[in-house]
C-alpha positions in Angstrom: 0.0 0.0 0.0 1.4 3.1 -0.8 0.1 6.5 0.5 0.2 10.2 -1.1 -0.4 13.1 1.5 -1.7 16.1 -0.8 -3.0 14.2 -3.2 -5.6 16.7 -4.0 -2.9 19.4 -5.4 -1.3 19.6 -9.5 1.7 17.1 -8.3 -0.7 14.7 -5.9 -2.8 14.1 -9.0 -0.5 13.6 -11.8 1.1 10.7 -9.2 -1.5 8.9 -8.0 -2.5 8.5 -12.0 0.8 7.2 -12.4 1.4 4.9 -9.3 -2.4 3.3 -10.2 -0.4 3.1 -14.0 1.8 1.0 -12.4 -1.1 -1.4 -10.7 0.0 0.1 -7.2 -3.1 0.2 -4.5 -2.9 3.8 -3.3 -4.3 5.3 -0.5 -4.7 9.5 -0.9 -5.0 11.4 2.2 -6.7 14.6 1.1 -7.7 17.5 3.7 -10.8 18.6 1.5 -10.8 19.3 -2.1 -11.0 15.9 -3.7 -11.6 16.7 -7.1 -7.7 15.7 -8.3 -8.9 11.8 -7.9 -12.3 11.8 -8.1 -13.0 8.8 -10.1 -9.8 6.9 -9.4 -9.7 3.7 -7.9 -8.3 4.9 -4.0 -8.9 4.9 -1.1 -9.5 8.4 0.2 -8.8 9.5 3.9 -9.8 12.8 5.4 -6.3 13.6 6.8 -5.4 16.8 8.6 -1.0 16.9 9.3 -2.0 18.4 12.7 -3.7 15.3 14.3 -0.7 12.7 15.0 -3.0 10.4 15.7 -5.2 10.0 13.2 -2.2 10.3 10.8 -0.7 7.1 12.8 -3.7 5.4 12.5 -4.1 6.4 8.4 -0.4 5.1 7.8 -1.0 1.8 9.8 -0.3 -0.9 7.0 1.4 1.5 4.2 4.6 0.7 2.6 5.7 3.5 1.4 4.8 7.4 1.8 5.1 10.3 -0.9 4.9 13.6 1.5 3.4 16.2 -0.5 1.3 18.0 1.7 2.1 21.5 2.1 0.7 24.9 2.0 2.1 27.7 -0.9 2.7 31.1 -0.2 3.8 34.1 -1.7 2.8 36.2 0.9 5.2 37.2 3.4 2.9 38.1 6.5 2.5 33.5 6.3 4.9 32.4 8.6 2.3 30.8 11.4 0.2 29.4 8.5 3.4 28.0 6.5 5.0 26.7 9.8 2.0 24.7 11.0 1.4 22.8 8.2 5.1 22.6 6.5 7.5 22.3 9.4 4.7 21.0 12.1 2.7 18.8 9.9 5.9 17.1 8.5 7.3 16.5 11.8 3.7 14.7 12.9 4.1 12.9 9.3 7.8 11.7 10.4 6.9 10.5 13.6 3.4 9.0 12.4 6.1 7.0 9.8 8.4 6.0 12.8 5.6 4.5 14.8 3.5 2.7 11.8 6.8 0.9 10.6 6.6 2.5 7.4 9.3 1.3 4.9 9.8 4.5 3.1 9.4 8.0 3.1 9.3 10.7 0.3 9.3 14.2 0.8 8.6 16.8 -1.6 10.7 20.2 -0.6 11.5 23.2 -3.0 14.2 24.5 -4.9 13.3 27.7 -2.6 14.5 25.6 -0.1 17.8 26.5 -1.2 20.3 30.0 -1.0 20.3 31.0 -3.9 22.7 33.0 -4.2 25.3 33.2 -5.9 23.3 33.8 -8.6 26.2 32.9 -11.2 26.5 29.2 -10.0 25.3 26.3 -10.1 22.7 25.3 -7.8 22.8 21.5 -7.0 22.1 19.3 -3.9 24.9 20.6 -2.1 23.7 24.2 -2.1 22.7 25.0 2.0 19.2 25.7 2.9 17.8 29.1 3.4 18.6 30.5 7.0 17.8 34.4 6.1 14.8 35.5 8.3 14.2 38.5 5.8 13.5 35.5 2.9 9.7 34.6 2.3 8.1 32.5 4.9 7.3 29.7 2.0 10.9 29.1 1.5 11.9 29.3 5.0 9.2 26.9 6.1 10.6 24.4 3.3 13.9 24.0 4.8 12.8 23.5 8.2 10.5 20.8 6.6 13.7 19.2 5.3 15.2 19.5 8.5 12.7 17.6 10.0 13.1 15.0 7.9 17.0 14.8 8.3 15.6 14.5 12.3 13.7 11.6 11.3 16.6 10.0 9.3 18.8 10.4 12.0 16.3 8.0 14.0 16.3 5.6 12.3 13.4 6.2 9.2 14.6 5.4 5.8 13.8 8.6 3.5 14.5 10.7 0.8 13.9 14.5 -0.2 12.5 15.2 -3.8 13.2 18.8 -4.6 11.5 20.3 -7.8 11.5 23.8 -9.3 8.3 25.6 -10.5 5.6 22.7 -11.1 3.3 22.7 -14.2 1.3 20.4 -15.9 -2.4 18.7 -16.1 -5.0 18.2 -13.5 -4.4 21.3 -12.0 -8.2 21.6 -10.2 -7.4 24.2 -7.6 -5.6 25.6 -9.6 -2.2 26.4 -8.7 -0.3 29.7 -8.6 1.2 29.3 -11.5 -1.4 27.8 -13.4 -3.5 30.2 -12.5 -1.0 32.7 -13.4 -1.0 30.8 -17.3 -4.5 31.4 -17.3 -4.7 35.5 -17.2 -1.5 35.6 -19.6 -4.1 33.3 -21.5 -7.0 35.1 -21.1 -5.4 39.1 -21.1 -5.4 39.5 -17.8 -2.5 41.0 -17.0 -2.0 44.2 -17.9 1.8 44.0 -17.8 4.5 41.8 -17.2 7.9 42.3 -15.3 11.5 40.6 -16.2 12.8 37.7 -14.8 11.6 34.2 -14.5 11.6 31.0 -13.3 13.1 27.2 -13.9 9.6 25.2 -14.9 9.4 21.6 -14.6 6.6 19.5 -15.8 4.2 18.0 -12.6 4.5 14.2 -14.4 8.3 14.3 -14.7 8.4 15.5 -10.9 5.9 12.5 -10.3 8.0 10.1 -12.4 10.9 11.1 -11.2 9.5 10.6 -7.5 8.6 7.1 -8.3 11.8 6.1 -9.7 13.8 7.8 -6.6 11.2 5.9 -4.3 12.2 2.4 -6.3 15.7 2.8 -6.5 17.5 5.7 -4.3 19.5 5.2 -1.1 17.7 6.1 1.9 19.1 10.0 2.6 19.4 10.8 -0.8 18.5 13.7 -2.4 17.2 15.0 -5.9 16.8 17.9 -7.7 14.1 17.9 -9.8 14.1 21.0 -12.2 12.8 21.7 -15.6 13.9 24.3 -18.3 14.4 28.4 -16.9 12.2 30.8 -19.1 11.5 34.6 -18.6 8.4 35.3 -17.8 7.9 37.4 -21.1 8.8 34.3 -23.0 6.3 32.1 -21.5 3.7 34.9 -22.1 4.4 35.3 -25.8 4.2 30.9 -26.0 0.8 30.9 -24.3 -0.2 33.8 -26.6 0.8 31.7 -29.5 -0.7 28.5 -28.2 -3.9 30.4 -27.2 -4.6 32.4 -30.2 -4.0 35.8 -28.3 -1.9 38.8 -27.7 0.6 38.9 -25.0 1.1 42.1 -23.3 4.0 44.3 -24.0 4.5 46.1 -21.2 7.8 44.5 -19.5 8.5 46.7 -16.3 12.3 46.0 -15.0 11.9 44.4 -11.6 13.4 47.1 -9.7 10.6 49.3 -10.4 8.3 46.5 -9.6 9.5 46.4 -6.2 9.8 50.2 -5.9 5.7 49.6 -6.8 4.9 47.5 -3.9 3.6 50.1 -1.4 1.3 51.7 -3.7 0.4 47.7 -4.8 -0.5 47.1 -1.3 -2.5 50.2 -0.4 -4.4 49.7 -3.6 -5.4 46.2 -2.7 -6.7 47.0 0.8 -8.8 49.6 -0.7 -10.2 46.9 -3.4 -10.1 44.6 -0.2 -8.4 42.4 -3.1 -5.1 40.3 -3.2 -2.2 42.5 -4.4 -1.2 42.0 -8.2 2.0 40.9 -6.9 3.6 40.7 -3.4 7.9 40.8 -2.6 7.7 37.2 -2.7 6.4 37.0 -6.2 9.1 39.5 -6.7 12.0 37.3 -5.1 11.1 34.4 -6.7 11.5 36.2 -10.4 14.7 36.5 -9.1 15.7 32.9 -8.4 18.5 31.2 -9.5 18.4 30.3 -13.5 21.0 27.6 -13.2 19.5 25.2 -10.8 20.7 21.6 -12.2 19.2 18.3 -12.0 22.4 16.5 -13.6 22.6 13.9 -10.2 19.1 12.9 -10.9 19.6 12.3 -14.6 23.0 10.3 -13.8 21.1 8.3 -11.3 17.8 7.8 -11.9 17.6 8.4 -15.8 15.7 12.1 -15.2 14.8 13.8 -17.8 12.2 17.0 -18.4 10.3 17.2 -21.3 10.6 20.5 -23.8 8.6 23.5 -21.9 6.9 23.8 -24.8 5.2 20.7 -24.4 4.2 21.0 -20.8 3.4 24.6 -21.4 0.8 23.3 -24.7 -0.5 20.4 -22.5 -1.5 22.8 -19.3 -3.1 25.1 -21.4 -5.2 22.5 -23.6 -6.2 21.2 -20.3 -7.8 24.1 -19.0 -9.2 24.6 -21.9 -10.8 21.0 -21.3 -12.1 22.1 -18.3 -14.0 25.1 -19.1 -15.8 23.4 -21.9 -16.8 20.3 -19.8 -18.2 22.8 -16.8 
């Protein structure tokens, strides 16, 4: 038996498709939106990452556990929010694994887990976590997660840490921040863009790649998972091309993002709206464009698929969506 926490979320779907692929039974602990595997053939579990208890009791006869469960934020007013459910929440998980006897653990971290700085090298599994208390909460919490699980290695449980970049892909229900980002380039909704970018990977090569690492890795290893880095410009003129519409052409330099933030803020507690962008957005944009997954491809056979072709895939599938609502 194998079980997924966050199986509700863009990654949690695309693997449980794949581990039932693969004839595994699966059991997917979701906290409430189930929509990501309704219709599968699970077995679902009300989970919340706060109750060891009923986590103990929801692991009880489960081989192996993919740790997925966490809460995104770009905010940086999160910290008690990102802490309970990312740091707290994998601790209970750890220790729920300790005391069930399960075999195997994976946890899904972040490439914000990581400095990442300097922004001239090469960012790999060596690079340390984040420490800075001035960083976003999100990234922050991530490496306290991965702390916890280092904790739980250290007595005794046999895990690994998966550690993607920017996910994308199908079965995005909620949908994500970035997909939902893809949909307003899409659809015009943003009235401008801003430079920098990201390093997108592809939500079934994260799952695959999980799978494979779960089969085959040492216990304590740990992967990078990254994709392909493009501006943010670029993936607005390919979704413009894929979608039939104009992207927008105003590119403000990021500097004079950030110099906008006040003014974004005081607009959006006026609208009582969410802010157009936050310093976390803005930090992100900012990441490090070299972050390599050359120790997964030499070990497991990893291997991202072109952007293009997650990029053309995402899209086609919201488009799917609206049509069959």
């Amino acid at each position: 038996m194998i079980a997924v926490t966050g199986a509700s979320g863009l990654l949690g779907g695309n693997l449980v498709r794949k581990l039932l692929a693969q004839g595994q039974r699966v059991r997917a602990l979701i906290h409430l939106d189930q929509r990501a595997v309704s219709g599968l053939d699970v077995e679902i579990v009300s989970a919340d990452l706060n109750d060891p208890a009923s986590l103990e009791r929801t692991l009880a006869g489960v081989d192996v556990v993919y740790h997925l469960a966490s809460i995104i934020s770009l905010s940086m007013d999160s910290w008690d929010e990102v802490y309970r459910v990312n740091v707290l929440g994998t601790r209970n998980v750890v220790d729920a694994c300790l005391r069930s006897g399960v075999k195997r653990l994976v946890h899904v971290s972040s490439t914000h887990s990581r400095q990442p700085e300097p922004f001239d090298q090469v960012l790999d599994e060596d690079r340390p976590l984040v420490t800075d208390p001035t960083l976003p909460p999100y990234d922050r919490s991530k490496a306290l997660g991965e702390m916890e699980i280092q904790n739980g290695i250290e007595r005794g449980l046999d895990a690994i840490i998966i550690i993607p970049s920017g996910i994308l892909g199908p079965y995005d229900f909620r949908p994500s921040y970035l997909g939902e980002s893809l949909q307003l380039m899409q659809h015009n909704g943003l009235p401008a863009l801003t430079t920098g970018g990201y390093n997108w990977v592809d939500a079934r090569d994260v799952a695959t790649g999980a799978i494979c690492a779960a089969q085959t890795a040492k216990a304590g290893s740990r992967y990078i998972l990254s994709g392909h880095w493009h501006s943010i410009y670029e993936v607005a003129v390919m979704a413009a091309k894929i979608s039939g519409t104009r992207a927008p052409r105003l590119v403000i330099p990021l500097r004079l993002a950030e110099l906008a933030l006040p003014m974004m803020e005081k607009l959006a507690t006026l609208r009582g709206s969410e802010p157009l962008y936050t310093r976390a957005m803005l930090n992100a944009l900012k990441s490090n464009r070299h972050i390599s997954h050359a120790l997964a491809t030499r070990d497991l056979g990893y291997e991202p698929r072109p952007f293009l072709e997650t990029l053309t895939d995402t899209l086609n599938w919201f488009k799917t969506q609206r049509t069959s609502s």
